[in-house]
C-alpha positions as CSV (number, residue, x, y, z in Angstrom):
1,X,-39.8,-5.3,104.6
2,X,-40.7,-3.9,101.4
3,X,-44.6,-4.0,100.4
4,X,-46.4,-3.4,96.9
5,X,-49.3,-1.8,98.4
6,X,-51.1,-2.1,94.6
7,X,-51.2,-4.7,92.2
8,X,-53.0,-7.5,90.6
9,X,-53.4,-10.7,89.4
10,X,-54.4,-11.4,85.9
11,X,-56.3,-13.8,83.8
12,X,-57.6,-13.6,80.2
13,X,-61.1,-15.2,81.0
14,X,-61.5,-12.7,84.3
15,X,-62.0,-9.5,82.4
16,X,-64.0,-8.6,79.5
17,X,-62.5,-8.9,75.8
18,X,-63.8,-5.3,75.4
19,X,-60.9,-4.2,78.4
20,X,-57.7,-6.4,76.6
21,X,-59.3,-4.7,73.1
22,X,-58.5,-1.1,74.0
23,X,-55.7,-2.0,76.4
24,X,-53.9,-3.5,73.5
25,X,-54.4,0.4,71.7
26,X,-53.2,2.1,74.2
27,X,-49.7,0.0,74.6
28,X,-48.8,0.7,70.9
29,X,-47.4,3.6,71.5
30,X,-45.0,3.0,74.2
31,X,-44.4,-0.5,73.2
32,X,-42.5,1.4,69.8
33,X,-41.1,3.6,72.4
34,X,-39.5,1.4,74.9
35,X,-39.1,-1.6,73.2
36,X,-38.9,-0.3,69.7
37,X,-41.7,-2.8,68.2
38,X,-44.2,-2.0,65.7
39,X,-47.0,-3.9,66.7
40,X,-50.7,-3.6,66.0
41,X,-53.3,-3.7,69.3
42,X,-54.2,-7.5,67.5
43,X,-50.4,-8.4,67.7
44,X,-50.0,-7.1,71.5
45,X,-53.2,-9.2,72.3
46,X,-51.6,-12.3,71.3
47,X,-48.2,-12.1,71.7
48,X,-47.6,-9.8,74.8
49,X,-50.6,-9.5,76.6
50,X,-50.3,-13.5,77.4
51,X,-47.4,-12.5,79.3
52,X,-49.4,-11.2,82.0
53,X,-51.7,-13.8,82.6
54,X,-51.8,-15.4,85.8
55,X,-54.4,-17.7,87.4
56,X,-52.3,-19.6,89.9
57,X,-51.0,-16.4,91.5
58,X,-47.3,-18.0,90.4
59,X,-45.9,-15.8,88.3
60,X,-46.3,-13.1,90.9
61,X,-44.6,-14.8,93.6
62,X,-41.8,-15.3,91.4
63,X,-41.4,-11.3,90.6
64,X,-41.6,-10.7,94.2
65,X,-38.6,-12.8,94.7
66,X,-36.9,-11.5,91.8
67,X,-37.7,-7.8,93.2
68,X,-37.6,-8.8,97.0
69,X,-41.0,-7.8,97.1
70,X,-41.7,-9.4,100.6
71,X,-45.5,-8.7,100.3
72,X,-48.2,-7.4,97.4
73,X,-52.3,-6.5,97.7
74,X,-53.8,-8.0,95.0
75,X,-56.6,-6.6,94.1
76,X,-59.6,-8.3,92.4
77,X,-61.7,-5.7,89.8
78,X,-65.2,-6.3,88.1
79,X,-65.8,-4.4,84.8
80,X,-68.7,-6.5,84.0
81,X,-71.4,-3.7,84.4
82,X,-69.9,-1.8,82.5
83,X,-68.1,-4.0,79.8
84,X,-70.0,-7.1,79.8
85,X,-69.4,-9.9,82.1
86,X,-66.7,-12.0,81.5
87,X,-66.2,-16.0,81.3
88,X,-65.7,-16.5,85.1
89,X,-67.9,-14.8,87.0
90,X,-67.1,-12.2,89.7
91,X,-67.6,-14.5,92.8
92,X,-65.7,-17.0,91.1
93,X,-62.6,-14.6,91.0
94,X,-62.9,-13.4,94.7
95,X,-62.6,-17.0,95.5
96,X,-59.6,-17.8,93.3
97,X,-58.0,-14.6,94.5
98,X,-59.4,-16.0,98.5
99,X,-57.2,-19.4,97.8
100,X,-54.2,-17.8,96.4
101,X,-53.9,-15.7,100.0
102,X,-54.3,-18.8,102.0
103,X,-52.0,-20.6,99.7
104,X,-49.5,-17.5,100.3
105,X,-50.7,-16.5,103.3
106,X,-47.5,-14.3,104.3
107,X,-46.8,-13.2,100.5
108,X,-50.2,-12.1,99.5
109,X,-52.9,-9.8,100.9
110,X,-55.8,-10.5,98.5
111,X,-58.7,-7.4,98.4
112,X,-61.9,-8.2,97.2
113,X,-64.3,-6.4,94.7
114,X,-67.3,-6.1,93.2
115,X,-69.5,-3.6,91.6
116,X,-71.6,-2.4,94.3
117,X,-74.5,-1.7,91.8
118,X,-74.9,-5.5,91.3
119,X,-77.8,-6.4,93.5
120,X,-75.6,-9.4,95.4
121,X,-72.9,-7.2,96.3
122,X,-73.4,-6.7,99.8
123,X,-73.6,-10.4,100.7
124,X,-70.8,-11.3,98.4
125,X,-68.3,-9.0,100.3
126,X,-69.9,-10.3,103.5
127,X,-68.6,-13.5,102.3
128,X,-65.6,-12.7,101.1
129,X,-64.4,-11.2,104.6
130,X,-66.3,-13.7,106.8
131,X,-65.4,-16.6,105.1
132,X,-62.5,-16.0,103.1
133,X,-60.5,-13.8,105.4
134,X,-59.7,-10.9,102.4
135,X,-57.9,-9.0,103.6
136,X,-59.2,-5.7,102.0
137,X,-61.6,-4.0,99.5
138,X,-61.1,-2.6,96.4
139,X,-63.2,-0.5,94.3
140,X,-63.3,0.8,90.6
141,X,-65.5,3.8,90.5
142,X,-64.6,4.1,86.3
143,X,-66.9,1.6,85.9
144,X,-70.1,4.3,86.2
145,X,-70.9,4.7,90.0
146,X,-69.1,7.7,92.5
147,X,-67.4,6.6,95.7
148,X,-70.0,8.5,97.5
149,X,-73.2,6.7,96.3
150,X,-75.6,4.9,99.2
151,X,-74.7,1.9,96.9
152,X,-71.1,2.1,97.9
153,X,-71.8,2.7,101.3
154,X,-73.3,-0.2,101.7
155,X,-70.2,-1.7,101.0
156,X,-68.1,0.8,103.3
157,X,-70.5,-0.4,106.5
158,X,-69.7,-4.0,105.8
159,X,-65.8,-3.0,105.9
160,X,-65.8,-1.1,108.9
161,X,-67.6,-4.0,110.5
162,X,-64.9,-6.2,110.0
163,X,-62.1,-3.5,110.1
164,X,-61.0,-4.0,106.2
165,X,-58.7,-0.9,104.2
166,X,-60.4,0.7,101.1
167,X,-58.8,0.8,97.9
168,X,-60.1,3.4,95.4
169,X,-58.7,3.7,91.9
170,X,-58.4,7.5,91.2
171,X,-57.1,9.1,88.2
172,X,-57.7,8.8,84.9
173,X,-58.3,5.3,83.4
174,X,-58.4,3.5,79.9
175,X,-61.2,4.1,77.7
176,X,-64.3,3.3,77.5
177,X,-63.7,3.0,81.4
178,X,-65.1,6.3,82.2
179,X,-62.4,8.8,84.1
180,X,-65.1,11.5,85.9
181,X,-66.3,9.1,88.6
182,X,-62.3,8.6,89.5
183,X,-61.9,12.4,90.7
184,X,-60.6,12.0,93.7
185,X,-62.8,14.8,95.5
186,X,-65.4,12.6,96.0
187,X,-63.3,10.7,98.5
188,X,-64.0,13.7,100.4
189,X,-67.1,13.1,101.7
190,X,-66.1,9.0,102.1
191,X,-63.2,9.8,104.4
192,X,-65.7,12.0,106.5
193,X,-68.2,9.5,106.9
194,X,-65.9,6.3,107.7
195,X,-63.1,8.1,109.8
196,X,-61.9,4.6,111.4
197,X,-61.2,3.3,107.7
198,X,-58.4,3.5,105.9
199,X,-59.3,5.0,102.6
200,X,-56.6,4.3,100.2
201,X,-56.2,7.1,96.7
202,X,-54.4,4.9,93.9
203,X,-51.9,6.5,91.5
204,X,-51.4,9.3,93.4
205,X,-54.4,10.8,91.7
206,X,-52.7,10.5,88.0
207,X,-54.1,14.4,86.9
208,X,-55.9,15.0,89.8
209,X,-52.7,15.1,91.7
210,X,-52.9,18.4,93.3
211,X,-56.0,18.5,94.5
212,X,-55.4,14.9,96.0
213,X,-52.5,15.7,97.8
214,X,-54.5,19.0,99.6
215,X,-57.1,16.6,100.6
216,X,-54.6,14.5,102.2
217,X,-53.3,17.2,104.1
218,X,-56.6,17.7,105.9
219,X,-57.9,14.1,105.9
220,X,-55.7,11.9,108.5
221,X,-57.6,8.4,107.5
222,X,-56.2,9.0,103.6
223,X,-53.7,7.3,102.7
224,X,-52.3,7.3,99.3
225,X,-49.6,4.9,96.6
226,X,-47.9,6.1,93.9
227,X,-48.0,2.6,91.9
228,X,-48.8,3.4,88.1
229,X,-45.9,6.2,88.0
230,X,-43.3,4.0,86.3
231,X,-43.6,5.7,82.8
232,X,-43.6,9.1,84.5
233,X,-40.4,8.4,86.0
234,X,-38.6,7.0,83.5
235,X,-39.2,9.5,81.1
236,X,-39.5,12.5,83.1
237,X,-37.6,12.0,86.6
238,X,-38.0,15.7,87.2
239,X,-41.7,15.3,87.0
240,X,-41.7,12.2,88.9
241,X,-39.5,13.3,91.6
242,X,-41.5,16.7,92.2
243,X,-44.8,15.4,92.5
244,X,-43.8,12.8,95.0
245,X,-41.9,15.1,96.9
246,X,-45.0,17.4,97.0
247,X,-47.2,14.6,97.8
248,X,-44.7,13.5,100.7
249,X,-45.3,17.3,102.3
250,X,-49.1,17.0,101.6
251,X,-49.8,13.9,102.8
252,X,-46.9,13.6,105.2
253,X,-44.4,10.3,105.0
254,X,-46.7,8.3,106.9
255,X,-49.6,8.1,104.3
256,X,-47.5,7.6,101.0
257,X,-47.0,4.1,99.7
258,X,-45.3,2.4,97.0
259,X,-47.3,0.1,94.8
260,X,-46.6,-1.4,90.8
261,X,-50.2,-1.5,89.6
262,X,-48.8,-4.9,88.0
263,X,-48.3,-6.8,85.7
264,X,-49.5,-4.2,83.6
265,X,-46.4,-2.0,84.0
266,X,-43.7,-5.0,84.6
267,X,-42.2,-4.8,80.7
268,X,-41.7,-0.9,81.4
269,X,-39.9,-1.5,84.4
270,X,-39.4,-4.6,86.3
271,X,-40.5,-4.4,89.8
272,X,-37.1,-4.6,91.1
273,X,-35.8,-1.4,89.2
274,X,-38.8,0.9,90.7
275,X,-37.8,-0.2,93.9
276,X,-34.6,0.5,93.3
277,X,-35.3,4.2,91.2
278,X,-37.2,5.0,95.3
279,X,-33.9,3.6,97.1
280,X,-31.9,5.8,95.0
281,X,-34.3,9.4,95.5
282,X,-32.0,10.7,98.6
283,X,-29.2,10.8,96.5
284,X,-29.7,11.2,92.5
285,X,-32.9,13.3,93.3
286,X,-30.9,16.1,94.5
287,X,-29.4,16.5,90.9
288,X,-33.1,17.4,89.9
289,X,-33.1,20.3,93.3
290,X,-35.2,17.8,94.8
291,X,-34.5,16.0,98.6
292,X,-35.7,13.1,99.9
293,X,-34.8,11.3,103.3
294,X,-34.1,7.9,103.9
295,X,-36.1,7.9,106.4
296,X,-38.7,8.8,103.3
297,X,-37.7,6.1,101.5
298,X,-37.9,3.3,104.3
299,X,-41.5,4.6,105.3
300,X,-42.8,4.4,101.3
301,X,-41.5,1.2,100.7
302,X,-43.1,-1.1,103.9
303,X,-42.9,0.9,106.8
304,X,-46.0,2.7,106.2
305,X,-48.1,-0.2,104.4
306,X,-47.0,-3.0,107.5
307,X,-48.5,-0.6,110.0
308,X,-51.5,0.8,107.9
309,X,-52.2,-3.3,107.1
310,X,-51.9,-4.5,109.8
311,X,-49.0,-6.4,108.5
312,X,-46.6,-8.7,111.4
């Protein structure tokens, strides 16, 4: 079974113009590279950014058959606070995200969100595990609070009562999304005060690898996915292969898991080609002085995320 422990589902109307705006600038760059386009952040707002939009949950399902992606965690995110609310309204997306599960109730693990600073967040996260069945939370500090705040907690009581994973995003993140709340040392005290959750580290802490992967040496409830990484490996391999390797012994192979952060990366590299760049670590890795196990490779890719999930 192979499981995309990170990704999302996209619409145009569900985030704030202010996020596709400096998305758009930030693409330029390796949309020359890889593709060797000259487009302005306007042109990649209307002709590529389209590409990712998603509201039925469809276009997903068909990557994951494409890839053989068996099963993805979708994860909702609310900007709003900090980028101005969009057209459909943060509840409104937990329950579109709610209906594509139970449409694809064996293909889609969807994990709710919601600022925890807005003053409805506790009951709306009450709702969304009591009466939607999510299947998980996930949480954007970037957006101005730390994962540590009572505000937060609040949040982190309701999923322990109903048994729920945590996703944090950690790492550096698109601007004016603001970075120093994502450190990942402030899961620290998090994974000391919920020790029966799962508290999940996105993007293998982008910069803040290294002193991510010593907390997960000491932290046995922190789990952690390299989704995000595709650029990384595809144009440094050495770079990519030695951090995962050290995260691997950090961590140990039952905490590391393998996620796309899509769509955002699927133009880069097609969900089916990272998966297959992670098959192919035990062999073409050792070019680079670098050794992986299939075992490794098995346990990344769904063995690790089924159990940690929950997943039959």
């Amino acid at each position: 079974m192979i499981i995309d422990a990170h990704s999302h589902i996209v619409d145009k109307e569900w985030y704030p113009m202010t996020w596709w705006n400096e998305l758009a600038k930030v693409y330029v760059k390796p949309v020359k590279k890889l593709l060797g386009m000259d487009m302005t952040p306007q042109q990649i707002i209307d002709q590529l950014l389209p590409n990712f939009f998603d509201p039925t949950g469809e276009k997903l399902i068909a990557q994951m058959k494409n890839a053989g992606i068996d099963v993805t965690v979708a994860c909702v995110q609310d900007y709003g606070l900090a980028l101005g609310d969009p057209k459909v309204s943060i509840e409104e997306q937990n329950q579109i995200f709610a209906s594509i599960q139970k449409k694809y109730p064996k293909k889609i693990l969807a994990f709710a969100s919601v600022d925890p600073r807005r003053p409805y967040a506790d009951k709306l996260i009450r709702r969304c595990f009591e009466e939607w069945k999510m299947s998980g939370l996930k949480l954007h500090p970037s957006t101005g609070f730390y994962p540590n705040s009572k505000e937060v907690y609040k949040l982190l009581d309701i999923a322990k009562e109903f048994k729920k994973p945590v996703l944090f995003h950690t790492g550096q993140i698109v601007q004016p999304l603001r970075s120093k709340y994502c450190d990942p040392m402030f899961l620290d005290d998090v994974c000391l005060d919920y020790p029966d959750l799962w508290i999940q580290a996105a993007h293998m802490g982008f910069g803040w690898r290294y002193e991510l992967y010593h907390m997960g040496s000491c932290k046995v409830n922190l789990t952690v996915d390299f989704s995000g990484w595709q650029l990384i490996a595809k144009n440094n391999y050495h770079e990519f292969c030695a951090s995962l390797r050290e995260c691997l012994d950090e961590f140990s192979e039952e905490r590391v898991l393998w996620g796309t952060d899509g769509p955002y990366l699927e133009a880069a590299m097609a969900g089916k080609d990272f998966i297959q760049l992670v098959k192919d670590l035990p062999t073409k890795a050792t070019e680079e002085g670098i050794k992986f196990t299939q075992e490794e490779v098995d346990l990344m890719l769904g063995v690790n995320a089924q159990r940690i999930l929950g997943i039959k």
